[in-house]
N, C-alpha and C positions, 0 to 999 in steps of 0.2 A: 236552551236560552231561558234566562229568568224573567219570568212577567212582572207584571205590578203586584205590588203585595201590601197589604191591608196597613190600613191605621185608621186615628181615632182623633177627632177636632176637640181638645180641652176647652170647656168652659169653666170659668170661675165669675161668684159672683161676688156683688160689693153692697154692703146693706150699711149708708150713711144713714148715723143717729138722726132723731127727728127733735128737736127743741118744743114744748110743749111751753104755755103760761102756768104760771101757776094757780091752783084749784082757787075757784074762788069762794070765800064763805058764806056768801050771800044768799045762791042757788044748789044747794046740794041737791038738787033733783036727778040734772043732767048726768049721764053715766059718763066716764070718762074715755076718752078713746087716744089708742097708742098708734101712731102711722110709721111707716115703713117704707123708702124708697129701695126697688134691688134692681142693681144694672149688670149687665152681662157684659160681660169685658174678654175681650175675643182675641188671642195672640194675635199680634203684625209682623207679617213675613216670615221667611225659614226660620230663622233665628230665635223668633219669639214664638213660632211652633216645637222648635227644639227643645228650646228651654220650658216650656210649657211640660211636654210630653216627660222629659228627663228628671224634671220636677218632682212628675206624678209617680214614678218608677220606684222600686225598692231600692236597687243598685245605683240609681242616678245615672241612667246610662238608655240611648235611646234604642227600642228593640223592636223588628221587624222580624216577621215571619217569609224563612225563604228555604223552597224547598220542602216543608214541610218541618224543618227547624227554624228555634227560635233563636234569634244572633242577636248579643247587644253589641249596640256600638257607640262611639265617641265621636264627637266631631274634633278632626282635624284642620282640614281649612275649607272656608266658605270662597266658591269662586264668584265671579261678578255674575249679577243679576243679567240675565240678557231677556228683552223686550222680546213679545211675538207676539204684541199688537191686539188690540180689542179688548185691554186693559188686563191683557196677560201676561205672563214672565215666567221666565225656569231659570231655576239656582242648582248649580252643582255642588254636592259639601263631600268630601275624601273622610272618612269614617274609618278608627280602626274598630275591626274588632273586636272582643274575648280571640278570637282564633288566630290574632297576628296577620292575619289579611288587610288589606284596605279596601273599603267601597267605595265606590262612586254613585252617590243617590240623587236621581235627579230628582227636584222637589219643580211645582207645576201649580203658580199663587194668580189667583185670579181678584183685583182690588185689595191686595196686600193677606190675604187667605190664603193657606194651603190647602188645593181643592185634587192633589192628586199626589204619589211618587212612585219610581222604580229605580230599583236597579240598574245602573247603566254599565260599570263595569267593577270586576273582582280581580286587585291587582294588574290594574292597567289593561286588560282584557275583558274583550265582550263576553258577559256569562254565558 
């Protein structure tokens, strides 16, 4: 049977310009100073974990280690979000392979976060 197998929460971040007056003539004492705002912007839901992770990828393809192999995969189709309460949910996504297999990976979002996944089944079978 296949356990849970590893990944990685993408961050990106976002550095809005900062609008500055113009230097005044008057006082050139003052040194000038340049500000920066940076916000972390955190994928929302499977979907925007997926696309986050696949993004990040050479191949654009999302890859999990299973086995002790490394398998890329594609999402196929996202099934429906189901609630398990205390502001959690699991989404099933069908994934093919590189190998022509299909997965079933359950993904496991806690306030719109993916905080876990595994393997649920390999071609319609428990691994």
């Amino acid at each position: 049977m296949c356990g849970p197998f590893a990944f990685g929460q993408m961050r990106g971040s976002y550095s809005a310009p900062q609008s500055q007056p113009p230097p005044s003539t008057a006082d050139r004492t003052q040194p000038m100073t340049k500000t920066s705002t940076t916000k972390t912007v955190m994928p929302k839901g499977v979907k925007g974990y997926l696309d986050a992770q696949m993004a990040g990828s050479k191949d654009k393809k999302f890859h999990v280690a299973l086995n002790g192999k490394d398998v890329s995969l594609t999402p196929v189709t996202f099934h429906p979000e189901q609630k398990l309460g205390g502001g959690k949910a699991a989404t099933a996504v069908d994934m093919k392979g590189a190998d022509g297999k299909i997965y079933e990976i359950d993904f496991v979002t806690a306030n719109d976060q993916v905080t876990g996944a595994h393997v649920g089944k390999v071609n319609g079978k428990a691994p």
